[in-house]
N, C-alpha and C positions, 0 to 999 in steps of 0.2 A: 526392617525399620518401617514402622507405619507412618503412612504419609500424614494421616489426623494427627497423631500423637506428635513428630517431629515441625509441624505446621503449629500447632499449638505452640509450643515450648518455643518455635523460635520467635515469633510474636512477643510470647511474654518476655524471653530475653530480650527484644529491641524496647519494649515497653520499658522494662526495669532500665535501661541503659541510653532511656532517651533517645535513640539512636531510629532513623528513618530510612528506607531504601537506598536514598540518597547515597546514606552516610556508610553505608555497606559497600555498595559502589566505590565510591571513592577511596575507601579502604584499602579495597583490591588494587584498586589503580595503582595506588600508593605502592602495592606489593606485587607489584606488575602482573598481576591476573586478570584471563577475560573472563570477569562476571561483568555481566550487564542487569539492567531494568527489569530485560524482560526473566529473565534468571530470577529475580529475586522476588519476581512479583508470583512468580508459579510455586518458589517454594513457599511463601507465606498463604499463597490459598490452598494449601495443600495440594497441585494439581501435580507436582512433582517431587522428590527428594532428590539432593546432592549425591553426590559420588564420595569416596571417605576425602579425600585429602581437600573437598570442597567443605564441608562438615568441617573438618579440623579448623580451617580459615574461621568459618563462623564464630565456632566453637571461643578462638582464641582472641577476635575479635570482639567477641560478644564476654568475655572473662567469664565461660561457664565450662564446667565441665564435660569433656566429648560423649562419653557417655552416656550424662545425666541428655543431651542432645540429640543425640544419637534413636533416645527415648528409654534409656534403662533406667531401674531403680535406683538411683545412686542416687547421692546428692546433687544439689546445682553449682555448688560453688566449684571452684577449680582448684586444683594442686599444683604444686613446680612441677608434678609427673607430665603434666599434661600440658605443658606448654608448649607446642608444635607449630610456631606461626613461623619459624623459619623453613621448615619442611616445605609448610603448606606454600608458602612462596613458590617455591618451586617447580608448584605444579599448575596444570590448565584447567580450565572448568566445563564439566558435562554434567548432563543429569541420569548415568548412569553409574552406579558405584561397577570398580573394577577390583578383581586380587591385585593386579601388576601395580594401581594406584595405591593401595593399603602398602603391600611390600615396601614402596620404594621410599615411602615416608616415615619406615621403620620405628614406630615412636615409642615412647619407654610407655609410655600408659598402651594397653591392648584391648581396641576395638572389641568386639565379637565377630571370630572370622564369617567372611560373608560368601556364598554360592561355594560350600562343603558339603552341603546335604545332598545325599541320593539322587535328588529331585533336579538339582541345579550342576550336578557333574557329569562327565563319559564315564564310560565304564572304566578308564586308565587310572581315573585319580585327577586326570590332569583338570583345571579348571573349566568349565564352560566360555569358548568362546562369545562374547559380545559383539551386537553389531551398531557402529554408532553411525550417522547418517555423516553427510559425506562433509568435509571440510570448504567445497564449494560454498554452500550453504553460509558459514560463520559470517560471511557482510550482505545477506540477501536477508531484505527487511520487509514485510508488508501489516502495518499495524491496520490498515483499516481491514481485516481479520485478523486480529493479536493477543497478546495474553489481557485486554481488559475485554475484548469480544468474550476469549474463553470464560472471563469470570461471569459475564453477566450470564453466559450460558447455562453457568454452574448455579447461579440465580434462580432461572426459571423453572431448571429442573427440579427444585423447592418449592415453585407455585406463585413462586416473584412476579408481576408483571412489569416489561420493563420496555420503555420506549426508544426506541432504535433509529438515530438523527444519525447513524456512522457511516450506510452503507445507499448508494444512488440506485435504489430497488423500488421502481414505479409502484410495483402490482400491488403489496403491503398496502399501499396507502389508495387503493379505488382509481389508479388510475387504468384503463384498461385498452388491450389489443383492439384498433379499429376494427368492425363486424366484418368487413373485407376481406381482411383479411386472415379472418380466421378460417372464414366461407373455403377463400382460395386456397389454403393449405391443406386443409380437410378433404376437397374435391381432387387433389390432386397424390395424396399418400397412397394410394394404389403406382402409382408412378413412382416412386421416391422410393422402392426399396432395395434397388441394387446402389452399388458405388455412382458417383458422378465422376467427369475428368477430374482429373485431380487440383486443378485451379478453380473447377467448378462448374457447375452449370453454365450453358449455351445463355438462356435467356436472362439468365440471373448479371454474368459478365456482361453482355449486352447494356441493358440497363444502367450499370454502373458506369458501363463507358459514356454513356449519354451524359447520365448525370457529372460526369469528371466533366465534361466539354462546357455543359454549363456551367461550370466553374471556372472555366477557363484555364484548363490543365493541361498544358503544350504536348505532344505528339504525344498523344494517349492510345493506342488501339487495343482490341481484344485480349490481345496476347499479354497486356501490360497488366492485368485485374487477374487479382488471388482473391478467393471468398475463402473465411475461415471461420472457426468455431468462438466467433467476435474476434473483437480487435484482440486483446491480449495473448491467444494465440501466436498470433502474428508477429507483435511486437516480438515475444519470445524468436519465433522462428527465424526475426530478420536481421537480430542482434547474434545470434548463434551462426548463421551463415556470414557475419559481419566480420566476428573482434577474433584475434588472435590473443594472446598472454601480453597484457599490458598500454593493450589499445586504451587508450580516452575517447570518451565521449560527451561531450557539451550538454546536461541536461537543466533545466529550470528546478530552481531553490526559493519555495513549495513546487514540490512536483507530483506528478502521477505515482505513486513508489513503484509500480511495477515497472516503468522505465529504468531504477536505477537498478533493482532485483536482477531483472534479465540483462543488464549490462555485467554486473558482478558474475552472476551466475555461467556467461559467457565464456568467463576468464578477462573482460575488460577493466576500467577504471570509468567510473562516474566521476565526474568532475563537474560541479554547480555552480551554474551562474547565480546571481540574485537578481530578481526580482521585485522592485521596489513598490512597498506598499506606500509608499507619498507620493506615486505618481500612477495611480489608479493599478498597481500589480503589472505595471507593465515591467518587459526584458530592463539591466541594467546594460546597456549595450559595450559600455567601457570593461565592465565586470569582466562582462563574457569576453571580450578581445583581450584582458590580463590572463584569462585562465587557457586559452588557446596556445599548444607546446608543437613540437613536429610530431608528438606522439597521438595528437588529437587527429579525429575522423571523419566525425561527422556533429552535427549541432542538433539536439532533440526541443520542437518547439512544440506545444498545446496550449492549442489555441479554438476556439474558447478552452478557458483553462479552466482545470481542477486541480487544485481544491479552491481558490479564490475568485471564480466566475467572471474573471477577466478576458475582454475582447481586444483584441489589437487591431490596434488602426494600421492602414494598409505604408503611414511612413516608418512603422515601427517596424513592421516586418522589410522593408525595404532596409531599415539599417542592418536586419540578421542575413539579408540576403548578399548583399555589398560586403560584407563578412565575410561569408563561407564563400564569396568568389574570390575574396584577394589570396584567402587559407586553400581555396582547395579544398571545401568541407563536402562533405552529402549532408542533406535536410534531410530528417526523419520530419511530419507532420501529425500530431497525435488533433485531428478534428471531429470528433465521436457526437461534438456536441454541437455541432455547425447551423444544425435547425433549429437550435434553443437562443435564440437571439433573440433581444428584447430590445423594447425602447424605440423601435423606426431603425435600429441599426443593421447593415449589411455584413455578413464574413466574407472577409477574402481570404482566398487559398495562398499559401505562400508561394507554392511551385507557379503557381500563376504570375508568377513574378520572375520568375527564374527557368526562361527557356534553356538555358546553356546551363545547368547546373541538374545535375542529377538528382533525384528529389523522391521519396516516398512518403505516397498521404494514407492514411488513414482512416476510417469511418466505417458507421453500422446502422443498423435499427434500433439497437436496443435501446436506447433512451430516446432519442424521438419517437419512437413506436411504441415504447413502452411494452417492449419486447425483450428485456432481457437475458429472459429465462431461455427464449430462442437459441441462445448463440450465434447469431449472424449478425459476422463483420468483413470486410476486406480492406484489401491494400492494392494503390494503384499508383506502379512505375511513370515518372515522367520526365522530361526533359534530355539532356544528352546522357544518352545509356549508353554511348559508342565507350563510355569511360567506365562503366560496371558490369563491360559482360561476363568476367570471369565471378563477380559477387552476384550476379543474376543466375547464372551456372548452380551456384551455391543455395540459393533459396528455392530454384526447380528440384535439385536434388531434395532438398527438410519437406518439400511441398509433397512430391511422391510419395517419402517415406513416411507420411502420415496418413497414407492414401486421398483421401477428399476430404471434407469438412459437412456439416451437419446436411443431407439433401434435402429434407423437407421444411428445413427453415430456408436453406438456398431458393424453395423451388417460392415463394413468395417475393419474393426482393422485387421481381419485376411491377408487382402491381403495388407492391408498398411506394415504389418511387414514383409512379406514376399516377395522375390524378389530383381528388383533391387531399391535402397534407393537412390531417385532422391537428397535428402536433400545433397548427399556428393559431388554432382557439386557443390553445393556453398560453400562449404568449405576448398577448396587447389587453388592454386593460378590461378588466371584467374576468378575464382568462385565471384559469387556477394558481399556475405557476408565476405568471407577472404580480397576484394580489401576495400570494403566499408569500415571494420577494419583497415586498413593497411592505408586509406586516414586519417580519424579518427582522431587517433591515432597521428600520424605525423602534419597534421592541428591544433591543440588542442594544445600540446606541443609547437607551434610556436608563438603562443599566449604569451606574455611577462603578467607576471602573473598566468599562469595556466599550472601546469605538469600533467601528469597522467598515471599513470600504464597500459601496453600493456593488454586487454584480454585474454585471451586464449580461451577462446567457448561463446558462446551464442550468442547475438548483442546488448550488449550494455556494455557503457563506463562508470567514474565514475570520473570524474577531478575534483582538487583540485584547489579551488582558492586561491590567497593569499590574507586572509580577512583584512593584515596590510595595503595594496598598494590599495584595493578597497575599506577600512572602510566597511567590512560589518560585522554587528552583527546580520541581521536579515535577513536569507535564501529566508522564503518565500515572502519576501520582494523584494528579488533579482530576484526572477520566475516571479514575479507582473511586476518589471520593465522591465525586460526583453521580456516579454510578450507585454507591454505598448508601448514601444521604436521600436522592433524590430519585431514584430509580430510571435516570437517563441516559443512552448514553452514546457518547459522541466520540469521535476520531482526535486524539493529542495531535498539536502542529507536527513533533518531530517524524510522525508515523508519515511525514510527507517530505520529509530529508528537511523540514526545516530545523535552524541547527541552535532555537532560542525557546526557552520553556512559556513561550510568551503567548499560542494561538492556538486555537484547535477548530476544527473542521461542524460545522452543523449542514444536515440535507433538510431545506425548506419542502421536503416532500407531501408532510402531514397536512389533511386539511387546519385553517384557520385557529379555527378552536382550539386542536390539538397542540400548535404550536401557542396557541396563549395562555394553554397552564403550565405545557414544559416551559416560555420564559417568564412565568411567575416564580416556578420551582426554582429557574435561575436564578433569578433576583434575589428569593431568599435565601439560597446556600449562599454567595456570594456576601450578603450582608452580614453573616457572621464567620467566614471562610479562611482561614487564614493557614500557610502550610508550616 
């Protein structure tokens, strides 16, 4: 089956049939099948083809011919031969076609049998085994890389140019490595090419403990600091030495998505608090104490937050902490963005709150440094560990078995945290990121249809649109068009487990300029926009 030709045809059948992503989705749902969004959105750009008994569903859904779908010469219309939506029920959705799938939906109309040729069998006759990735996977979600990343991809490789507000990647946009530290890593890769301890470098863990102290991170010492290949490493590794099959874990709803990914991926449960956007994006603190079971762990808080650039004041985290002591929670702390504070305002560390409570923080270079590409982040244990030593056991073991983490991005950490911190010209007024915020912000709100809450650290924004005025039900639908239309293109809300077609994510990264014709292009998709 050619993906062109089957990508084609099923387009023109949504077209003829009225019928949008959406309403394919829902379909399935109807007929209890998992196709989702991102499913439907790779078979319309051709970047995939169905499996047959996913085809058949289309096929029956869409009142066309499997065949004529399928991509053969037949007609389009359909016959009583071919009406197979109760089969197709039956089955589950991949984007690999299988024999065992065609067999088992036995349907009076016949396909053209598929992997018979020479090319695609053993020598036995018997079919070529398939390999489908692994079923972990099916609730591990990360759209800011996702199937509209993919399309725009598919864009450029056509000669499209296309502006990229999805992804918090300094260098793109001129912002660059302190000369420091470039000096320093340079001068020092004659040094850096065997392994490091496997937590890390001497002077690099050094450092960091310092810096924890000046956060005021209760019995922190050497031994407590893992440097990794950035934070999300980590995150992965600390969630994997963590959850057993069916553990919960308390995360923020807009969230980081790789927190809930590596919870799922675990064999955990993500369970979301909300986060109220009428009260500057801070935690719902009620929320989160309804969603707290015996089956719950630990509480994952980020702060400053992504995707919404919200700071918490130090009583708001005082209510998360009063929490996780009555529950017996561990505090995960995702703080990556701790130097990106704006305004005259301070970050406080949660665990700085919570001597008696077991606590892992987070943090790195790569956006204050504008160092991304580095890979250097770690994680540092605090508070009463007499209660995680056997879960401490458990991340020395994942820490080993990856041997070390990046050494010559390690062997800089010392001189990055010490001295003067270039990240804070861009932060108070005249600075890149405080004006690029402040354009933002003010641009976006002017927008007839879309408000949004001011930041306070990081670089990025998180606006709401009003889905009555735009008819939208279906986000990533809205990133598609948007992309399609205006050549932009942005992060949908739900790519951050939020769970209303209502917001999506823009990175204030681009100079000035840049951001005043992408929200001109805004302005005027929106003013004729509707889904």
């Amino acid at each position: 089956m050619s993906r062109e030709t089957f990508a084609k045809r099923l387009n023109s059948a949504m077209s003829l049939r009225h019928m949008k992503q959406i309403d394919v989705v829902r379909a399935a749902q109807k007929q209890g099948l998992k196709l989702g969004k991102s499913h439907i959105s790779q078979y319309v750009s051709g970047k995939t083809v169905p499996r047959v008994d996913t085809l058949r569903f289309l096929a029956a859904t869409l009142n066309v011919n499997d065949q004529w779908l399928h991509g053969d010469d037949v007609p389009m219309e359909r016959t009583d031969s071919s009406d197979v939506t109760g089969q197709a029920a039956q089955s589950s959705v991949s984007d690999e076609p299988t024999v065992a799938s065609a067999a088992s939906s036995a349907p009076t109309q016949t396909l053209p049998t598929l992997h018979t040729t020479p090319s695609t069998t053993i020598p036995e006759g018997r079919p070529m085994r398939r390999f489908t990735k692994s079923t972990k996977l099916d609730n591990v979600l990360y759209d800011v890389r996702g199937p509209v990343v993919d399309e725009a991809a598919r864009m450029e490789a056509t000669g499209t140019h296309v502006l990229k507000l999805n992804i918090g990647n300094p260098a793109p946009f001129g912002f660059r490595t302190p000369d420091e530290v470039i000096y320093d890593m340079a001068h020092q890769l004659p040094d850096c090419e065997g392994y490091s301890a496997s937590k890390g470098l001497f002077s690099a863990r050094k450092a960091i403990m310092q810096y924890s102290q000046l956060k005021n991170l209760p019995n922190v010492s050497i031994d407590d600091i893992y440097t990794g290949n950035g934070v999300s490493e980590l995150i992965n590794l600390s969630m994997s030495a963590l959850l057993d099959n069916g553990d919960e874990v308390l995360i923020p709803s807009p969230d980081y998505p790789l927190w809930t990914a590596c919870v799922n991926l675990a064999g955990g449960t993500a369970v979301h608090y909300l986060c109220d956007e009428q009260s500057e994006w801070y935690p719902d603190i009620d929320d989160m104490r309804s969603k707290i079971t015996d089956k719950t762990k630990a509480i994952v808080v980020i702060n400053p937050n992504n995707p919404t650039g919200a700071l918490y004041p130090k009583e708001v985290l005082q209510q998360i902490v009063d929490l996780a002591r009555e529950h017996q929670l561990m505090i995960f702390s995702d703080e990556i963005y701790d130097r990106l504070v704006m305004d005259g305002l301070q970050h406080t560390s949660i665990a700085s709150l919570a001597p008696d409570l077991f606590c892992v923080t987070f943090s790195g270079l790569s956006k204050s440094h504008m160092i991304a590409g580095y890979r250097v982040g770690w994680m540092v244990l605090s508070g009463n560990k007499n209660v995680a030593k056997d879960y401490i056991e458990g991340i020395n073991m994942l820490t080993n078995m990856r041997i070390c983490s990046n050494v010559p991005a390690q062997s800089i950490v010392q001189t990055a945290l010490g001295g003067h911190q270039s990240v804070n010209d861009y932060i108070v007024p005249g600075g890149r990121i405080y004006e690029q915020r402040e354009y933002i912000y003010n641009a976006l709100n002017s927008i007839p249809g879309v408000t949004a809450v001011k930041p306070k650290a990081a670089f990025y924004i998180f606006p709401k649109l009003d889905v009555k005025k735009f008819n939208i039900s279906d986000d990533e639908q809205f990133a598609l068009d948007l992309l399609h239309d205006e050549r932009i293109l942005i992060t949908r809300g739900g790519g951050f487990n939020w769970h209303e077609p209502d917001h999506f994510r823009i990175v204030y990264l681009p100079r000035i300029e840049v951001l005043k014709d992408a929200t001109a292009k805004l302005t005027d998709f929106l003013s004729y926009y509707r889904q």
